[in-house]
DRENPA-3360 file (N, C-alpha, C; in nm, 2 decimals, always signed):
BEGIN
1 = XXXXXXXX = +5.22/-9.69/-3.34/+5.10/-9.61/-3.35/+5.05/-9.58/-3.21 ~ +5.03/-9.46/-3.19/+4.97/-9.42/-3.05/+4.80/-9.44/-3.03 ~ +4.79/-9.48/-2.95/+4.63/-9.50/-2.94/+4.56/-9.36/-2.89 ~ +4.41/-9.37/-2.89/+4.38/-9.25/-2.83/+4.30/-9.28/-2.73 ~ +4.33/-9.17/-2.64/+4.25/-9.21/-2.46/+4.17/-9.16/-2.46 ~ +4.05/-9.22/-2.43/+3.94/-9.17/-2.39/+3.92/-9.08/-2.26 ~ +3.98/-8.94/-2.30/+3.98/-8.84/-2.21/+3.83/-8.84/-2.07 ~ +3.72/-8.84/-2.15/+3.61/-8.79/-2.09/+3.56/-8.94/-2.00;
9 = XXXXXXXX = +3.60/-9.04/-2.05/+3.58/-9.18/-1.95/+3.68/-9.18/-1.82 ~ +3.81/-9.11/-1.85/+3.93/-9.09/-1.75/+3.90/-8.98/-1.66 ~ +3.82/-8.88/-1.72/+3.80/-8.76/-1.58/+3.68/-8.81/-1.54 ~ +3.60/-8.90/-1.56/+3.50/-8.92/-1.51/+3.55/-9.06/-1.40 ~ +3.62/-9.14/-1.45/+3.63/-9.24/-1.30/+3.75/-9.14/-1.24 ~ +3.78/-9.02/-1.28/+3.86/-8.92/-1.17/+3.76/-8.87/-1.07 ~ +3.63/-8.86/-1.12/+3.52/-8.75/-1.03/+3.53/-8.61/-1.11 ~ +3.59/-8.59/-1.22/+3.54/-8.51/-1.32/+3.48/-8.52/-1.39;
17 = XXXXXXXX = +3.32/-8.44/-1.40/+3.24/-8.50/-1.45/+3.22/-8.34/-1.60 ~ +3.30/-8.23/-1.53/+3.30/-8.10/-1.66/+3.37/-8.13/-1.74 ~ +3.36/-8.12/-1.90/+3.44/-8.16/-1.99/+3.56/-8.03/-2.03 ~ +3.65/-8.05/-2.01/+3.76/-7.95/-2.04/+3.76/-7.82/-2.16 ~ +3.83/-7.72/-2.09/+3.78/-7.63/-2.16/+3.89/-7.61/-2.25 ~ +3.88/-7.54/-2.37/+3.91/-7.52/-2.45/+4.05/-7.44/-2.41 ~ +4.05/-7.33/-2.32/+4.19/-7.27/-2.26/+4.27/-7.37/-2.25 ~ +4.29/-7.53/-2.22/+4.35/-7.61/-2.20/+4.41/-7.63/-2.30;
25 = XXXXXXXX = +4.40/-7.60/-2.40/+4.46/-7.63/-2.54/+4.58/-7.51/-2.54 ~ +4.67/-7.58/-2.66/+4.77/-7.47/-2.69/+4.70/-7.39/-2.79 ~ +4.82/-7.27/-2.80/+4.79/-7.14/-2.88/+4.84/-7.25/-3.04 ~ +4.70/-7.18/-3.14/+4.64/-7.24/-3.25/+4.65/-7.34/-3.28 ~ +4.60/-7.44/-3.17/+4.55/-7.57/-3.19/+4.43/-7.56/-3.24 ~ +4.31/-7.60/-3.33/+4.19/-7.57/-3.35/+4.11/-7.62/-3.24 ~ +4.10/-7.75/-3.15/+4.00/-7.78/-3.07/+4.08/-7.91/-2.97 ~ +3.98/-7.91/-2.83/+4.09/-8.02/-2.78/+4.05/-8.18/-2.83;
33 = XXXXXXXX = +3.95/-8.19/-2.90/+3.92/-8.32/-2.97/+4.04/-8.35/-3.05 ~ +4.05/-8.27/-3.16/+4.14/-8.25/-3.26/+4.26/-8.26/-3.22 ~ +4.36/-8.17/-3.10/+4.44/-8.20/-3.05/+4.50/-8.34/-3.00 ~ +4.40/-8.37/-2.93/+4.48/-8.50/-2.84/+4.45/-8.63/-2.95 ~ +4.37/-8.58/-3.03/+4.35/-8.72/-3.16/+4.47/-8.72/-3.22 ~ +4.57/-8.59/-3.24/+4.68/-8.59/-3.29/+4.78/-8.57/-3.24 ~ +4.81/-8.57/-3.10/+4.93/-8.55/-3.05/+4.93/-8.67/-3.00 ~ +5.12/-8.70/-3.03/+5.19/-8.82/-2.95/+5.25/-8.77/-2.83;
41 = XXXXXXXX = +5.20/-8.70/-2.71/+5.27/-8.70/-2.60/+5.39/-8.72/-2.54 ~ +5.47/-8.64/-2.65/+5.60/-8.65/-2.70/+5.69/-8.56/-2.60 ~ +5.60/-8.47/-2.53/+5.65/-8.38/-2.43/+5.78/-8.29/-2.55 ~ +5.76/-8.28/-2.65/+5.90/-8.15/-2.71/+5.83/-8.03/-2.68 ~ +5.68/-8.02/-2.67/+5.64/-7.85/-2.65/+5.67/-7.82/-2.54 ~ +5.66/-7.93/-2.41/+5.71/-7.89/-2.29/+5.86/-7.85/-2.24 ~ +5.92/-7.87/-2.34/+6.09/-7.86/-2.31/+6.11/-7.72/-2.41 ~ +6.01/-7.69/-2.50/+6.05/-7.56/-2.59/+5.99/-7.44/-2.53;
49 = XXXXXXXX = +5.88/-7.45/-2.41/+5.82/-7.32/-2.42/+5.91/-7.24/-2.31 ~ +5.97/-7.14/-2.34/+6.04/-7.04/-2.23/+5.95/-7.03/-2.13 ~ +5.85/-6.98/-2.14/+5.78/-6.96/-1.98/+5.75/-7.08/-1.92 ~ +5.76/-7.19/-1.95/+5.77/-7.32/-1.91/+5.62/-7.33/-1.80 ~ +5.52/-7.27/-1.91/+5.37/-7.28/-1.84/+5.31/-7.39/-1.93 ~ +5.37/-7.46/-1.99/+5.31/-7.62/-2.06/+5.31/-7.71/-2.00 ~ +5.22/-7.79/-1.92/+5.26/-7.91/-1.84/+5.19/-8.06/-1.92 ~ +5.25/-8.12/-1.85/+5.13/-8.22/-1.89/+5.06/-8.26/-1.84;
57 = XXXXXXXX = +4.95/-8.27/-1.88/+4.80/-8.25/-1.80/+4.75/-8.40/-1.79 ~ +4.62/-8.44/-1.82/+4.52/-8.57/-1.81/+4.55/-8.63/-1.91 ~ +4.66/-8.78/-1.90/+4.63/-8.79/-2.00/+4.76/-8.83/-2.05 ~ +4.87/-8.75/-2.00/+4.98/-8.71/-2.07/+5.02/-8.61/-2.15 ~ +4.88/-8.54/-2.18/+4.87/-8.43/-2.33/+4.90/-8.31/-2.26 ~ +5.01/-8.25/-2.35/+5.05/-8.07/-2.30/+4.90/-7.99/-2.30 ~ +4.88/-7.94/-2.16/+4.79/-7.85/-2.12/+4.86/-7.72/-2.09 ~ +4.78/-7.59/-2.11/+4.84/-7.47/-2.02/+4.78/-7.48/-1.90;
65 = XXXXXXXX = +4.93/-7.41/-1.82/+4.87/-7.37/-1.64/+4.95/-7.25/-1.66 ~ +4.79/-7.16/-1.66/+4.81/-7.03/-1.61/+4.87/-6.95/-1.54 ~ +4.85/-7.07/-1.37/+4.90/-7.02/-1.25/+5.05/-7.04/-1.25 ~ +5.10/-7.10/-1.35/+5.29/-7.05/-1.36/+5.31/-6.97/-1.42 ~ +5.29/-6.86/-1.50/+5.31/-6.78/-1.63/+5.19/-6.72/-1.71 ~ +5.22/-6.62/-1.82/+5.17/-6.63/-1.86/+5.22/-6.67/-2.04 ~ +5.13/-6.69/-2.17/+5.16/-6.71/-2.25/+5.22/-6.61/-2.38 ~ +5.30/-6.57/-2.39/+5.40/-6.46/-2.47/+5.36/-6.49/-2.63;
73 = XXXXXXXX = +5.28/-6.60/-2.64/+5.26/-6.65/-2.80/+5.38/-6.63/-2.92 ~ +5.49/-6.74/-2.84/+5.62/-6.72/-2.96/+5.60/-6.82/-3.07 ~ +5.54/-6.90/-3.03/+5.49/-7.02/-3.11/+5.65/-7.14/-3.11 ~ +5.70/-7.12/-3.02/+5.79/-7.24/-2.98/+5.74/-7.39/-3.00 ~ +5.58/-7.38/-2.92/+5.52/-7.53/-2.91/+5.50/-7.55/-3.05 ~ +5.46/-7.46/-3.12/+5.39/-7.50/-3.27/+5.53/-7.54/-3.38 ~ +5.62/-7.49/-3.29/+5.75/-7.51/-3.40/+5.85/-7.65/-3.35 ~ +5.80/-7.70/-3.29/+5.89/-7.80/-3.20/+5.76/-7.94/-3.20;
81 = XXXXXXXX = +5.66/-7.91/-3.27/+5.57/-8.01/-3.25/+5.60/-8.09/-3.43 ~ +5.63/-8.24/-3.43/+5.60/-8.26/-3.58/+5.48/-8.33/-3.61 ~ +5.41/-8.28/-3.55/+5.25/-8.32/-3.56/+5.17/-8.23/-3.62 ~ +5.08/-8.27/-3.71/+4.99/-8.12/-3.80/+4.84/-8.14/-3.71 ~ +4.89/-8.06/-3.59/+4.78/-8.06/-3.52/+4.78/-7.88/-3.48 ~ +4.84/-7.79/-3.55/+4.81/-7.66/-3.53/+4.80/-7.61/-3.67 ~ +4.72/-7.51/-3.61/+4.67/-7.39/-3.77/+4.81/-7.29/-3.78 ~ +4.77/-7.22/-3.85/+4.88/-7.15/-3.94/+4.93/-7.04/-3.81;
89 = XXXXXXXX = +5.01/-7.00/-3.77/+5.05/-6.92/-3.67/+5.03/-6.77/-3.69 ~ +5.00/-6.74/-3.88/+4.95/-6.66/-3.92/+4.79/-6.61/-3.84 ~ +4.75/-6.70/-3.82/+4.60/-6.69/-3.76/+4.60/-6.67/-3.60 ~ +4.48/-6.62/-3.52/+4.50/-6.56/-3.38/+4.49/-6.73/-3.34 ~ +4.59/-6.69/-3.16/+4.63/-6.79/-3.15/+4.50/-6.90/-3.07 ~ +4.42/-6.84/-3.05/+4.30/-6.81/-2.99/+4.20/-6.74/-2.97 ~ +4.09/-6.79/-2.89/+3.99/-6.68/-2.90/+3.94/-6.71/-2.73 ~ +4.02/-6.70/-2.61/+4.05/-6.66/-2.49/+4.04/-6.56/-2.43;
97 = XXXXXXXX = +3.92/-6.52/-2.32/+3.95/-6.44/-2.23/+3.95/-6.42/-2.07 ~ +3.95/-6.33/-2.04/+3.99/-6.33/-1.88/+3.88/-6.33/-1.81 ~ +3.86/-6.39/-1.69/+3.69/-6.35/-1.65/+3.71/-6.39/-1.51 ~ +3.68/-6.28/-1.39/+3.65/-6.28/-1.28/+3.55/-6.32/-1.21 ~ +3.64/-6.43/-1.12/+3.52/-6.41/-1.01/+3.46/-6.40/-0.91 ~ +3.37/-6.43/-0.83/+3.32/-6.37/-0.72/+3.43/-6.34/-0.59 ~ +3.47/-6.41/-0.61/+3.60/-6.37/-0.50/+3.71/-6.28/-0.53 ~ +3.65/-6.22/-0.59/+3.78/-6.10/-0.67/+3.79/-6.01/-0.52;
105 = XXXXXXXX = +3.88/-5.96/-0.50/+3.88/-5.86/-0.38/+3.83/-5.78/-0.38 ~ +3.85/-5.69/-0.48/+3.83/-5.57/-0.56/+3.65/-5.57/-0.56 ~ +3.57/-5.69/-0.60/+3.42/-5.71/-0.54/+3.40/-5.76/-0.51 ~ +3.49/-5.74/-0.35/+3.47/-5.75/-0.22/+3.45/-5.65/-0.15 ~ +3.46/-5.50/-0.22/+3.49/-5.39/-0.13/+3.63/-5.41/-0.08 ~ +3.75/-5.50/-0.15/+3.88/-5.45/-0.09/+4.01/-5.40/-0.22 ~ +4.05/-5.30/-0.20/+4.13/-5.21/-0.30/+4.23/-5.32/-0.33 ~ +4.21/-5.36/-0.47/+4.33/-5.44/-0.54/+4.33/-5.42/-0.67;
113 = XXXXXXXX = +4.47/-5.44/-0.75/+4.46/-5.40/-0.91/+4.61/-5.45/-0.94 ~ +4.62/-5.59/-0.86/+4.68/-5.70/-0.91/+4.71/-5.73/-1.08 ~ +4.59/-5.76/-1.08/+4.58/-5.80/-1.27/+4.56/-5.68/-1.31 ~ +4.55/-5.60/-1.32/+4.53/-5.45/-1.44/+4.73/-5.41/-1.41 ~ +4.81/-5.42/-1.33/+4.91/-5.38/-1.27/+4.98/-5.49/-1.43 ~ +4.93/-5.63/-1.44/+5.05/-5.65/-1.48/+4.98/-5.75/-1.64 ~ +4.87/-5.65/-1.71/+4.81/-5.67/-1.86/+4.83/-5.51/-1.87 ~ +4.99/-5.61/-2.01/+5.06/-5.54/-2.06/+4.90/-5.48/-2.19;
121 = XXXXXXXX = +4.82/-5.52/-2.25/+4.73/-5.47/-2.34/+4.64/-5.42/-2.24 ~ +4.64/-5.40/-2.13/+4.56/-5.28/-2.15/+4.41/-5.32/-2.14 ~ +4.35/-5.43/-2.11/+4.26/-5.46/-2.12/+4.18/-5.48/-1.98 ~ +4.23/-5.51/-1.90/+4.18/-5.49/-1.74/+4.18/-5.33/-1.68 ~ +4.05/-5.31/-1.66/+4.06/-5.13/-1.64/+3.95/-5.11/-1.53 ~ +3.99/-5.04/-1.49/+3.92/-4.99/-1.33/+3.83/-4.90/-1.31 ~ +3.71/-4.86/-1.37/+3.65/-4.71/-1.36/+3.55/-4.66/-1.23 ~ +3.64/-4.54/-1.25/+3.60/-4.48/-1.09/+3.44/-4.50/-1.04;
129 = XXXXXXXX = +3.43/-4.57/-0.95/+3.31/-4.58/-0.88/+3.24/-4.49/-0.78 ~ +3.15/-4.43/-0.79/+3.06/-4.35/-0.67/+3.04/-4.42/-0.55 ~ +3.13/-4.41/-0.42/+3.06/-4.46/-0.32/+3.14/-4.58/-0.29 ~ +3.28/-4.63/-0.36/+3.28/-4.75/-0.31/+3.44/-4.78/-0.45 ~ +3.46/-4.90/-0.42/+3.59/-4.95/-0.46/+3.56/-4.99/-0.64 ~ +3.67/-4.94/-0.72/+3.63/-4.99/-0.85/+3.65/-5.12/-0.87 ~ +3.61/-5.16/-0.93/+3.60/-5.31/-0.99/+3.64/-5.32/-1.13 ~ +3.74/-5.44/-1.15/+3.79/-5.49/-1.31/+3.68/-5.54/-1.35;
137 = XXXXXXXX = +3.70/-5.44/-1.50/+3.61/-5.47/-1.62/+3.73/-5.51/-1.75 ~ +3.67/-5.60/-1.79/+3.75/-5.62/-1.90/+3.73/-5.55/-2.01 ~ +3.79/-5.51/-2.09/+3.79/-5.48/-2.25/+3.84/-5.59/-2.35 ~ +3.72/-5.67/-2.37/+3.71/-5.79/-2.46/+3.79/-5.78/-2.57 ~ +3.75/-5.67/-2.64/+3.81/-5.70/-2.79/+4.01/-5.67/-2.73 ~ +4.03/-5.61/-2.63/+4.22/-5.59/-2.61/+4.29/-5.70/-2.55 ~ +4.16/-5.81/-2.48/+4.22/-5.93/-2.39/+4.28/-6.05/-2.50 ~ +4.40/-6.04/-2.50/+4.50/-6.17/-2.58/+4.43/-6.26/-2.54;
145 = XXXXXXXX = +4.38/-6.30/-2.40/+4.37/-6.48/-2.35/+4.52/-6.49/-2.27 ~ +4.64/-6.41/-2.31/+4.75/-6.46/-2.26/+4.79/-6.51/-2.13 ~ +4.68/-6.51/-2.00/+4.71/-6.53/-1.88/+4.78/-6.44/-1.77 ~ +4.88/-6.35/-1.83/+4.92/-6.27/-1.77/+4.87/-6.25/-1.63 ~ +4.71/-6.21/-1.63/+4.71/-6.19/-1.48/+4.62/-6.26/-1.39 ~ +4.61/-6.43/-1.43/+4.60/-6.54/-1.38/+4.69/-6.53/-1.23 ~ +4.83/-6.55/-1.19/+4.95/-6.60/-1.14/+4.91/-6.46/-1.04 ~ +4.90/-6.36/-1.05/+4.92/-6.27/-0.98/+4.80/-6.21/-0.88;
153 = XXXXXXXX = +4.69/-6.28/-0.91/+4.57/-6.24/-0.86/+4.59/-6.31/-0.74 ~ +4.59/-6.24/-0.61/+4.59/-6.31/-0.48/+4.51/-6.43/-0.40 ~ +4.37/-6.40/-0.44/+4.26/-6.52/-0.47/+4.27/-6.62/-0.55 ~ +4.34/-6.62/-0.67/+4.30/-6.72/-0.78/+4.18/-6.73/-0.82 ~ +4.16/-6.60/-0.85/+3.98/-6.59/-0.90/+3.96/-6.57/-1.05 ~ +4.09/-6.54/-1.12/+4.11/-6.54/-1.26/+4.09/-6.64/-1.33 ~ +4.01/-6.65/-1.41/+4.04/-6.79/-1.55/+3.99/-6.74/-1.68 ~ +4.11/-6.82/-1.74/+4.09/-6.77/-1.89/+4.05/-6.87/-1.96;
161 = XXXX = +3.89/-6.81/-2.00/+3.77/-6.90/-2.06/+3.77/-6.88/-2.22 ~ +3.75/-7.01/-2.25/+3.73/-7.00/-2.45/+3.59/-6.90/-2.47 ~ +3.61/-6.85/-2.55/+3.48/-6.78/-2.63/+3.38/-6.81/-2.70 ~ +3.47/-6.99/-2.78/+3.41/-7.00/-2.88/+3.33/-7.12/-2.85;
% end
C-alpha cells in the first residue's frame, strides 16, 4: 500500500509556502488532492506521453512542465494509468488558461507575437493599437489550456492558470 505525502508540509520545509496550482495536474484529473491521494507514482504516464512534457514533480507525482511542450490531449496518461484517478475522457480535459505577464515584451513596447505565431486555436490575438505596439489578448472561451505557447515565449512570462 502506498502511503500519502503530505504535499503542503514538504513545500513548505522547501520554502514553498503557495499551494500548487491546479495546471499541475494532468488532463481530466478532477483535483490535485484527489490525484496524488490516488496515484502510485508508478511513472507509466511518464513513459506514455509523446511530448514527453510529464515530469515528475514534488513528491514523485506526474506534474506538467509547460516549458517542454505543449499538451496535444491524446489521453495516453489516462490510458496507461491503472488507477481511477481520472474522469471520463469524454469530458473537457480541463478548465486552463493562458495568462500574461508583466514582462510580456509585447507590454513592453517591444514587437513580439511568439505565442499567437504558434496557438493553433486561435485564441491569442493582437488588435491594432493607436499609437503604440499591440498587445496579446486572450479569447477565453478558444484557449484549450494546452501550453502551446508557454515554451516559446522569450521571457517566460506565460502560465497556464486553472479557472476553477
Amino acid at each position: 500500500m502506498t502511503q500519502a505525502l503530505d504535499l503542503s508540509r514538504r513545500r513548505w520545509l522547501k520554502g514553498g509556502l503557495a499551494p500548487l496550482k491546479l495546471a499541475n495536474c494532468l488532463p481530466w484529473s478532477v483535483d490535485w488532492l484527489d490525484f496524488t491521494a490516488g496515484c502510485t507514482r508508478c511513472g507509466d504516464c511518464l513513459q506514455a506521453c509523446p511530448e514527453q512534457i510529464i515530469v515528475q514533480g514534488d513528491g514523485g507525482y506526474p506534474t506538467i512542465r509547460f516549458s517542454q511542450g505543449e499538451c496535444s490531449f491524446c489521453g495516453s496518461c489516462v490510458d496507461s494509468c491503472g488507477q481511477d484517478i481520472f474522469v471520463d475522457k469524454q469530458q473537457p480535459p480541463w478548465r486552463q488558461l493562458a495568462s500574461f505577464g508583466d514582462a510580456c515584451l509585447a507590454r513592453q513596447g517591444i514587437y513580439c507575437r511568439s505565442c499567437q505565431d504558434v496557438c493553433e486555436a486561435v485564441a491569442i490575438q493582437f488588435k491594432p493599437r493607436p499609437g503604440g505596439i499591440s498587445r496579446p489578448e486572450l479569447v477565453g472561451d478558444l484557449c484549450t489550456g494546452c501550453g502551446a505557447c508557454v515554451a516559446p515565449c522569450p521571457v517566460q512570462t506565460i502560465e497556464i492558470l486553472s479557472q476553477e
